[in-house]
Short mmCIF file of the C-alpha atoms (twelve columns), coordinates in Angstrom:
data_MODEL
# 
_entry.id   MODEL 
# 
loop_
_atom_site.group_PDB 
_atom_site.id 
_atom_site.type_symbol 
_atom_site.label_atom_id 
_atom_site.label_alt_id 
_atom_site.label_comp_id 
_atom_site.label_asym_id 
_atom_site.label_seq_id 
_atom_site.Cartn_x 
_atom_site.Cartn_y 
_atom_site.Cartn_z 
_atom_site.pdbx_PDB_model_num 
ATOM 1   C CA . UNK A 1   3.166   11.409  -0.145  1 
ATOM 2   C CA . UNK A 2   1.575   15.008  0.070   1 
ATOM 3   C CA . UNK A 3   -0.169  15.088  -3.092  1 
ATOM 4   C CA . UNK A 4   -1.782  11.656  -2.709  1 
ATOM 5   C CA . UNK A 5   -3.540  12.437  0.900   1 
ATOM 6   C CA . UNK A 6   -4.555  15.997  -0.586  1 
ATOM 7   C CA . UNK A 7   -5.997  15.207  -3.820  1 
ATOM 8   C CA . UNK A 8   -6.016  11.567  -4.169  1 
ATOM 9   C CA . UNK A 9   -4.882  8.708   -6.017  1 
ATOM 10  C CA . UNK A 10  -7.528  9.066   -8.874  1 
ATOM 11  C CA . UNK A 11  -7.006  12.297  -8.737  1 
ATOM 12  C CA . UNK A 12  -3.464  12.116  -9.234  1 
ATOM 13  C CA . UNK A 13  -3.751  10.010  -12.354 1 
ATOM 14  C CA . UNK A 14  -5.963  12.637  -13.819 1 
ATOM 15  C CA . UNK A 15  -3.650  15.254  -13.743 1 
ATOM 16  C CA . UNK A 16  -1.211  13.137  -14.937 1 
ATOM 17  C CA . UNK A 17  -2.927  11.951  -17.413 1 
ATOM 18  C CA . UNK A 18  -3.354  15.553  -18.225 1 
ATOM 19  C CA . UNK A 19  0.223   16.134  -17.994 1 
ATOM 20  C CA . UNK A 20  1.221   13.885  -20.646 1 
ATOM 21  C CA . UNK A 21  -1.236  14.589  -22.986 1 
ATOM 22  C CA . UNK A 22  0.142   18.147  -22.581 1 
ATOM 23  C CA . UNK A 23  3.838   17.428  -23.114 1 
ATOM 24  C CA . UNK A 24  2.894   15.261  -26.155 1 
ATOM 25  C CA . UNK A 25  1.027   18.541  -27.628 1 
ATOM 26  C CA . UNK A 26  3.827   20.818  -27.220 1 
ATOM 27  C CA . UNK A 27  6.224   18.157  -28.244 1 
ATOM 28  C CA . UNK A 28  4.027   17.848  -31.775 1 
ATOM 29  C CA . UNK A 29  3.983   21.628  -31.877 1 
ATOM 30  C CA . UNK A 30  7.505   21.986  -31.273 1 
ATOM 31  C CA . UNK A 31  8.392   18.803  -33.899 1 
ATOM 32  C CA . UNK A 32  6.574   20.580  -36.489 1 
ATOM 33  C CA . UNK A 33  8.458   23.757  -36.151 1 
ATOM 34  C CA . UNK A 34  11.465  21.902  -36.774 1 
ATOM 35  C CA . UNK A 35  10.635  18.941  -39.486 1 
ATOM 36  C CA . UNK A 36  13.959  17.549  -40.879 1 
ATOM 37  C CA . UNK A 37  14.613  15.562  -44.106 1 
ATOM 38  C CA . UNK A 38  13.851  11.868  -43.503 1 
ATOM 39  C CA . UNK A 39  17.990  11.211  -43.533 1 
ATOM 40  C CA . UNK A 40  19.101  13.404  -40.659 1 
ATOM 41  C CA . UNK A 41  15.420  12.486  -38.664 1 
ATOM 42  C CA . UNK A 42  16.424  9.062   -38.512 1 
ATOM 43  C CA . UNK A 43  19.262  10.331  -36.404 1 
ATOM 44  C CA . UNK A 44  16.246  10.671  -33.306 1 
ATOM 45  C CA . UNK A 45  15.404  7.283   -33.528 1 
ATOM 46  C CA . UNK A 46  18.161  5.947   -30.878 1 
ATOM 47  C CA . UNK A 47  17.333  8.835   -28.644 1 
ATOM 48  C CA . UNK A 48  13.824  7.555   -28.499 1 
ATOM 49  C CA . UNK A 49  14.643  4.043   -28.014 1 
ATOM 50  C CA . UNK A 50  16.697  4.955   -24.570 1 
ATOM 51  C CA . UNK A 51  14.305  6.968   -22.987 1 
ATOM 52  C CA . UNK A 52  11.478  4.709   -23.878 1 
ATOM 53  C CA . UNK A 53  13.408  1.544   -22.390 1 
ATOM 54  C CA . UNK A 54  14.338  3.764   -19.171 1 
ATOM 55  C CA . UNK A 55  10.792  4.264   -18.652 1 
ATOM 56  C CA . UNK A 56  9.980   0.664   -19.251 1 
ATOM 57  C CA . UNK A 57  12.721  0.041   -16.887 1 
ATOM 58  C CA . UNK A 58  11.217  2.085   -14.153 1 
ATOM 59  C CA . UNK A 59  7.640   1.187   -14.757 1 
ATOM 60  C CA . UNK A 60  8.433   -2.747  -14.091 1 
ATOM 61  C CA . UNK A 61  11.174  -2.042  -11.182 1 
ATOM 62  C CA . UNK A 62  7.973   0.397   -9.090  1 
ATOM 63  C CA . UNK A 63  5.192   -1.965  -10.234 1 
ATOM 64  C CA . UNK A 64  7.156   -5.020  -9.212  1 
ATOM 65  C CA . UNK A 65  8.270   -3.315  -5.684  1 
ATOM 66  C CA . UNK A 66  4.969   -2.187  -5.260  1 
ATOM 67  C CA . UNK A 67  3.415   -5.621  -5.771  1 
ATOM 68  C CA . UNK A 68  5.696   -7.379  -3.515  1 
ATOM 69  C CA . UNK A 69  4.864   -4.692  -0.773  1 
ATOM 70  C CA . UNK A 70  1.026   -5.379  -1.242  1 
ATOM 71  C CA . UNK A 71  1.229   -8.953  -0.857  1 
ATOM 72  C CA . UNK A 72  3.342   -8.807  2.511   1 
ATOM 73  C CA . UNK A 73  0.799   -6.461  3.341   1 
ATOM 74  C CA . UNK A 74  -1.665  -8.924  2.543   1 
ATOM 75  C CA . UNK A 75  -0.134  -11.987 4.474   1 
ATOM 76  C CA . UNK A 76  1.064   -9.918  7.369   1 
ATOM 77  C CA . UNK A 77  -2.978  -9.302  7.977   1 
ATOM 78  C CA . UNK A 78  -3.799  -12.861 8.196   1 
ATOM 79  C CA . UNK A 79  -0.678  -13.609 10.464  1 
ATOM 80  C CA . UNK A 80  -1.686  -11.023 13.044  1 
ATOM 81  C CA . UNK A 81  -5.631  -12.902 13.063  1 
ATOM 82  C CA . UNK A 82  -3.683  -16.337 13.468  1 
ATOM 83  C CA . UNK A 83  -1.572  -14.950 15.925  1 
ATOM 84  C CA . UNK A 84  -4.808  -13.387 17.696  1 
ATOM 85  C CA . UNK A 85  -6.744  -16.360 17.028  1 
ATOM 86  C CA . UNK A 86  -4.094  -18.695 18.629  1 
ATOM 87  C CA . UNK A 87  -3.595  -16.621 21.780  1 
ATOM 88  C CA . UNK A 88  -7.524  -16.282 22.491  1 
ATOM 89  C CA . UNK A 89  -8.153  -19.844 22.571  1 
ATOM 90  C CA . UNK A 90  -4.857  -19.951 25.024  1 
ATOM 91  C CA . UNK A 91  -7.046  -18.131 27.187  1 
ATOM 92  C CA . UNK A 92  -8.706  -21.451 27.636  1 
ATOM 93  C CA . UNK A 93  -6.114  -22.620 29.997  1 
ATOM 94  C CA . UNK A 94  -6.982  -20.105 32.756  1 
ATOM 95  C CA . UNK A 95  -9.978  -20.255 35.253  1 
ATOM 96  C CA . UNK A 96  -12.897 -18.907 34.270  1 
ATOM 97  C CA . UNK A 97  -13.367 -15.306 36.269  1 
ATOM 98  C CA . UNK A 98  -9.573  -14.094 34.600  1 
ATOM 99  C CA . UNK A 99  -10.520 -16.056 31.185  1 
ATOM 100 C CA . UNK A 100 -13.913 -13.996 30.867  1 
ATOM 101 C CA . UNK A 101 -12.029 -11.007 31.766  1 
ATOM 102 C CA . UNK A 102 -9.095  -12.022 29.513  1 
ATOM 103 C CA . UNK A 103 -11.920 -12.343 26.313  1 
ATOM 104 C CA . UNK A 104 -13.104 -9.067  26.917  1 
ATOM 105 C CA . UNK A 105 -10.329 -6.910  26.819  1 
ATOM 106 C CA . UNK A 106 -9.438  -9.445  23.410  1 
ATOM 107 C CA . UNK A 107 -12.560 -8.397  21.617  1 
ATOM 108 C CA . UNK A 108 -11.451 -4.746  22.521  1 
ATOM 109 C CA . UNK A 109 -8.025  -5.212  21.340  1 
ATOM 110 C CA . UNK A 110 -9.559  -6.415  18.047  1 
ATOM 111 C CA . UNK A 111 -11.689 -3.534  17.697  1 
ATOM 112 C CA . UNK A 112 -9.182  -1.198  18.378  1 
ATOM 113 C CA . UNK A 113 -7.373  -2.347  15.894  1 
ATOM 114 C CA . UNK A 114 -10.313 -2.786  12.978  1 
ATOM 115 C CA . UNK A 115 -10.388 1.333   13.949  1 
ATOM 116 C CA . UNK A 116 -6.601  1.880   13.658  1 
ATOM 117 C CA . UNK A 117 -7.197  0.389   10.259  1 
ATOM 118 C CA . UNK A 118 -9.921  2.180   9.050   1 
ATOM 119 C CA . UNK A 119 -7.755  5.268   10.057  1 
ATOM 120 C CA . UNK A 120 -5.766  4.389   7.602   1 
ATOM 121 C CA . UNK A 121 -6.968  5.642   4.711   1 
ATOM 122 C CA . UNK A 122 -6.081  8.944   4.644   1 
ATOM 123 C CA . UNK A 123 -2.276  7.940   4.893   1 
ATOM 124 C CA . UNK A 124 -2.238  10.044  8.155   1 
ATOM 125 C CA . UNK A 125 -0.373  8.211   11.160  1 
ATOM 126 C CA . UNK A 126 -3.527  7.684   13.676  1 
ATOM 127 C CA . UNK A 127 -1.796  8.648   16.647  1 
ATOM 128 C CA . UNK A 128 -4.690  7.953   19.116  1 
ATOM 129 C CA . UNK A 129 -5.840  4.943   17.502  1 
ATOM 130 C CA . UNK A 130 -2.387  3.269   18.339  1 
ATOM 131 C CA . UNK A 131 -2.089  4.665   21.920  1 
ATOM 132 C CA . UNK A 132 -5.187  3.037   22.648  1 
ATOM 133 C CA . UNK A 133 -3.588  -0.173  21.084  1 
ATOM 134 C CA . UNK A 134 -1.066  0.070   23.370  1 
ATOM 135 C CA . UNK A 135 -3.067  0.676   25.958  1 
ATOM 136 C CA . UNK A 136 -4.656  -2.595  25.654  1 
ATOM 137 C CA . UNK A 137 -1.520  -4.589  24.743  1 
ATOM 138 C CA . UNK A 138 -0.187  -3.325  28.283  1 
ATOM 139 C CA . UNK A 139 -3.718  -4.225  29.525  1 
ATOM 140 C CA . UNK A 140 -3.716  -7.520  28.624  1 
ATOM 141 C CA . UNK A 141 0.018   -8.194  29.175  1 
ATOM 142 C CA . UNK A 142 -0.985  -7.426  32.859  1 
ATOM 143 C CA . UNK A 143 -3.429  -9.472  33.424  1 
ATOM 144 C CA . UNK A 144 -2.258  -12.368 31.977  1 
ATOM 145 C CA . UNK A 145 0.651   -12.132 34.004  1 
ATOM 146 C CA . UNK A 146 -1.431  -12.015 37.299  1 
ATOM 147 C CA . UNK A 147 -4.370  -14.423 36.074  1 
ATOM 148 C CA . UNK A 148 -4.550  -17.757 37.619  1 
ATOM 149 C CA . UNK A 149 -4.374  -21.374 35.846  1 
ATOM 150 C CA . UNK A 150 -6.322  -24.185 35.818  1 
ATOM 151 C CA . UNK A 151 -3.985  -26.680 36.491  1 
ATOM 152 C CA . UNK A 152 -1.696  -24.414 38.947  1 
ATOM 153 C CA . UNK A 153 1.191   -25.649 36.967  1 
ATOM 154 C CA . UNK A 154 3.205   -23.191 34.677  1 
ATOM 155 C CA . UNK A 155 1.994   -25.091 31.882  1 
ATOM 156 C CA . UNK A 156 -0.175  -22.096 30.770  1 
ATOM 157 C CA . UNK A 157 2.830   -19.581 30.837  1 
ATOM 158 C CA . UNK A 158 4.946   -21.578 28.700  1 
ATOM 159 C CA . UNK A 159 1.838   -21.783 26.075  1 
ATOM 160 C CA . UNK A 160 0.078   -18.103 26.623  1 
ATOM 161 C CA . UNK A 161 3.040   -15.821 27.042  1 
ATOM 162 C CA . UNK A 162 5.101   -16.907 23.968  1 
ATOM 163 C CA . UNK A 163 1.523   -16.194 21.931  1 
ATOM 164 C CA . UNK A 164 1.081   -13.047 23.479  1 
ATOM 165 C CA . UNK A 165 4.504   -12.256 22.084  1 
ATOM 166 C CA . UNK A 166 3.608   -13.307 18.808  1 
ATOM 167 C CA . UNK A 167 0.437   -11.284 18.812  1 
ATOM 168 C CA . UNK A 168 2.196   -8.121  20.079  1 
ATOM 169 C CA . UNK A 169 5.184   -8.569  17.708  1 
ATOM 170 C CA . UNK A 170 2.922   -8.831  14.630  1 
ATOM 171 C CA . UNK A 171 2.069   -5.347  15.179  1 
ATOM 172 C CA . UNK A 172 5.161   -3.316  15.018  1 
ATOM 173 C CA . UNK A 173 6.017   -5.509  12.026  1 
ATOM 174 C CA . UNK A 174 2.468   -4.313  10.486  1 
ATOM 175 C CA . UNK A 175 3.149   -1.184  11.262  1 
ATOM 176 C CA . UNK A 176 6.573   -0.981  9.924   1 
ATOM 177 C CA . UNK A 177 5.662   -2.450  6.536   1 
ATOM 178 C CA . UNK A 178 2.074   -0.277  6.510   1 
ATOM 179 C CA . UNK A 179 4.291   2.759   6.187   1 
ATOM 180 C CA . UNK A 180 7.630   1.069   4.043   1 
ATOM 181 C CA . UNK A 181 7.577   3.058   0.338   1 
ATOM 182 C CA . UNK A 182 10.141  3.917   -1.589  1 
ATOM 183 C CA . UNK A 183 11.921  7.133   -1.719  1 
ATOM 184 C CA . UNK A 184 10.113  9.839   -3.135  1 
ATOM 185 C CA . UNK A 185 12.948  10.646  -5.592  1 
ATOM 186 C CA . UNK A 186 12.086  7.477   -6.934  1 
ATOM 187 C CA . UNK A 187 9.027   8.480   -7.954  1 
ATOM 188 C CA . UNK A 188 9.544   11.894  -8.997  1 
ATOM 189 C CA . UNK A 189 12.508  9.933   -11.349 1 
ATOM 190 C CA . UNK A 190 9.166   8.101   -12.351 1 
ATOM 191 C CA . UNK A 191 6.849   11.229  -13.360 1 
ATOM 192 C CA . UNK A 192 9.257   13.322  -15.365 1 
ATOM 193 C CA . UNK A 193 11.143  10.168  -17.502 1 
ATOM 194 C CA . UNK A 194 7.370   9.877   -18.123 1 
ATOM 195 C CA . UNK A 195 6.629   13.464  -19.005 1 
ATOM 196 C CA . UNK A 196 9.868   13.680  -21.131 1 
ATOM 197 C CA . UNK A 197 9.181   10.249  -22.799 1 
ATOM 198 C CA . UNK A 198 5.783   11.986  -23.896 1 
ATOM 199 C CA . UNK A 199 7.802   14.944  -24.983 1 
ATOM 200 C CA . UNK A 200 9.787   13.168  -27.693 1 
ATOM 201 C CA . UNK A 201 6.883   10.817  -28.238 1 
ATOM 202 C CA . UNK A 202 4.859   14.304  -29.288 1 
ATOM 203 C CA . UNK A 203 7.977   15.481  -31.101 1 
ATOM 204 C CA . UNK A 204 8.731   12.183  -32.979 1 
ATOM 205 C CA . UNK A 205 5.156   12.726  -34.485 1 
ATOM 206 C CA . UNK A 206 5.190   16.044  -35.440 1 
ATOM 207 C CA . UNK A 207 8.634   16.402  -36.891 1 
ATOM 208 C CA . UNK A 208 7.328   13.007  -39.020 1 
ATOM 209 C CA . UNK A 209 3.712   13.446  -39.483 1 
ATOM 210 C CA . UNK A 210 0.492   14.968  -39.055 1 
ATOM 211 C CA . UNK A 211 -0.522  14.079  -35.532 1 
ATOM 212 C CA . UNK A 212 -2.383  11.098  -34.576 1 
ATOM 213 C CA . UNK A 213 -4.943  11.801  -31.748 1 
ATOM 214 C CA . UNK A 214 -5.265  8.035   -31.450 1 
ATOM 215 C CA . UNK A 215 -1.234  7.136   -30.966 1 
ATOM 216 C CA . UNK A 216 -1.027  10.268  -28.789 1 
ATOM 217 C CA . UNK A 217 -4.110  9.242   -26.491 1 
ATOM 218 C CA . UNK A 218 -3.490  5.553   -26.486 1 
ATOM 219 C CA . UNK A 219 0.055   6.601   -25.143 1 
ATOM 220 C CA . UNK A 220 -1.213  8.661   -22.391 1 
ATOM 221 C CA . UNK A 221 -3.567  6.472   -21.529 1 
ATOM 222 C CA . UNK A 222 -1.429  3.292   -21.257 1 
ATOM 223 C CA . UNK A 223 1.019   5.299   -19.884 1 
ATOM 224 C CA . UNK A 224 -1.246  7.370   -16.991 1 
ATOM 225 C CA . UNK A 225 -2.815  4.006   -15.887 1 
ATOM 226 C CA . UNK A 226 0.260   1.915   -15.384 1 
ATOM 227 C CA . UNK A 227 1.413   4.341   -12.904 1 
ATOM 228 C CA . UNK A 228 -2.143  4.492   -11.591 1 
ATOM 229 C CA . UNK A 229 -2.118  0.614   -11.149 1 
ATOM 230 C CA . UNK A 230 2.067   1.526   -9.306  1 
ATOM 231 C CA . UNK A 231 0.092   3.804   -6.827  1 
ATOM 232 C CA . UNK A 232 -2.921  1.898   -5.924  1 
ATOM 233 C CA . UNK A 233 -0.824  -1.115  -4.793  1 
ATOM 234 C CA . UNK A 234 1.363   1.216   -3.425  1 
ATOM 235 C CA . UNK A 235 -1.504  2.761   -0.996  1 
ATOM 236 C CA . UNK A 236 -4.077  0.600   -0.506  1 
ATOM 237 C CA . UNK A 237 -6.212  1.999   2.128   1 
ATOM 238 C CA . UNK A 238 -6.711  5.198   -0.675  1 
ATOM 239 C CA . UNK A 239 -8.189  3.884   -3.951  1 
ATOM 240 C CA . UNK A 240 -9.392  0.907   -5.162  1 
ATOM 241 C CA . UNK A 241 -7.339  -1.327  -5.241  1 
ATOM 242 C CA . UNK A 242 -7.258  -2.433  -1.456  1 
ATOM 243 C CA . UNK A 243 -6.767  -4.627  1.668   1 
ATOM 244 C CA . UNK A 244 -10.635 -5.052  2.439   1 
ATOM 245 C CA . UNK A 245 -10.934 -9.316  2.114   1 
ATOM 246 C CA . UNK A 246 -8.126  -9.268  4.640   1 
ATOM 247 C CA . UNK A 247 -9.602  -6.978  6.505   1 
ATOM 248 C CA . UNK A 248 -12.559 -9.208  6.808   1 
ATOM 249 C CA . UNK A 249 -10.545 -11.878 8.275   1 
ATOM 250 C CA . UNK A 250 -10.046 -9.788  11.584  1 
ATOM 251 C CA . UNK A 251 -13.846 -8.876  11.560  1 
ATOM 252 C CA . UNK A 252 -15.130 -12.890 11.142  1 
ATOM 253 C CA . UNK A 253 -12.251 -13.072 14.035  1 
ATOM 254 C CA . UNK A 254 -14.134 -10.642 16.821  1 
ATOM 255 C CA . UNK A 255 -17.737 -11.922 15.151  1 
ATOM 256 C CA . UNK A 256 -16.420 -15.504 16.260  1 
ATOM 257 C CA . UNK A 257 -15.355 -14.637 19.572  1 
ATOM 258 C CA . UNK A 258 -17.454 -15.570 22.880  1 
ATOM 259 C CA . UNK A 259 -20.103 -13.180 23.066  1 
ATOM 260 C CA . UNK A 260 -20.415 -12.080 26.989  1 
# 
């Protein structure tokens, strides 16, 4: 989304934050202007109730999405090291001058793709960080299909090319999921049930009552950090909330590779 790479996710919650806190004053003022009788006001109360419950509705449906898109995220990373993992120590099955030569362009596969991560973060697509990905994949691909065995039986094949596979295939499935959100009408359905919720909060106070900065606040903030919480498990390369143990899992991979 546009406004989360320019300003941020933090940022974002601060204006919205903002937002609401705005809607509920001018929903006050405007609820003041027009204070009924306590018979007909009663007459709001149902009006309330729906938009309140369609925000509910909407808060648990994005939260819940959201959630189940960070933990795929999450498992997806330690598939691809298991995949990498399993196809490194296939190398084993070669003889040593394509093995060494096999490792090496491994441990720059894995780098390459520690930096396409920590491209990430901006939510722009790293175009050169996945070219030289692919680069490497074709790299390897080659020279496993020209290296030599140890036991000059096709033994190796059968157990290095179907990892290989694996390893390459974990990618575009990253990659796929990385950038999977929902629509952005979705969201924007998100924002202004939330704005208009705090507009008949605002108005449901002051066509009843003097105004309560601490119902008014408490709403805004409960409300401004749910959505918060939505986006940072929505993005997780741009806030706080993010993919950084599983991350780690790649790096103890390349640490725990052969070092020549």
């Amino acid at each position: 989304m546009f406004i989360i790479n320019t300003i941020g996710i933090v940022g974002f919650a601060l204006v919205f934050l903002f937002g609401i806190i705005l809607c509920m004053e001018l929903g006050v003022r405007w609820g003041a202007r027009q204070r009924l009788p306590e018979t007909e006001a009663r007459g709001f109360g149902p009006l309330e109730a729906g938009v309140f419950s369609l925000l509910a509705l909407l808060v648990a449906f994005t939260f819940g999405d959201a959630m189940t898109r960070w933990e795929m995220r999450r498992q997806l990373m330690v598939q691809e090291v298991n995949a990498i993992g399993t196809a490194y120590l296939r190398l084993d099955l070669l003889q040593e001058d394509d093995r060494r030569k096999l490792q090496q362009q491994f441990k720059q596969y894995v780098d390459a793709r520690l930096d396409l991560y920590a491209a990430l973060h901006d939510q722009s697509t790293p175009i050169a960080e996945q070219d030289r990905v692919k680069e490497l994949q074709d790299s390897i691909w080659s020279a496993a299909g020209t290296a030599r065995h140890l036991d000059q039986t096709a033994t190796a094949d059968l157990l290095l090319v179907p990892a290989l596979n694996q390893m390459f295939d974990i990618t575009t499935t990253r990659e796929a999921v990385t950038w999977a959100h929902p629509p952005a009408i979705i969201y924007l359905l998100l924002f202004v049930v939330a704005l208009v919720s705090s507009l008949i909060a605002g108005y449901g106070i002051g066509m009843h009552a003097r105004r309560s900065i601490v119902h008014m606040v408490s709403f805004a903030l409960v409300t401004a950090f749910s959505i918060w919480v939505i986006m940072e498990l929505e993005f997780p390369r741009s806030g706080f909330i993010r993919l950084d143990p599983a991350d780690q899992l790649l790096h103890e991979l390349r640490d725990g590779m052969d070092p020549w």
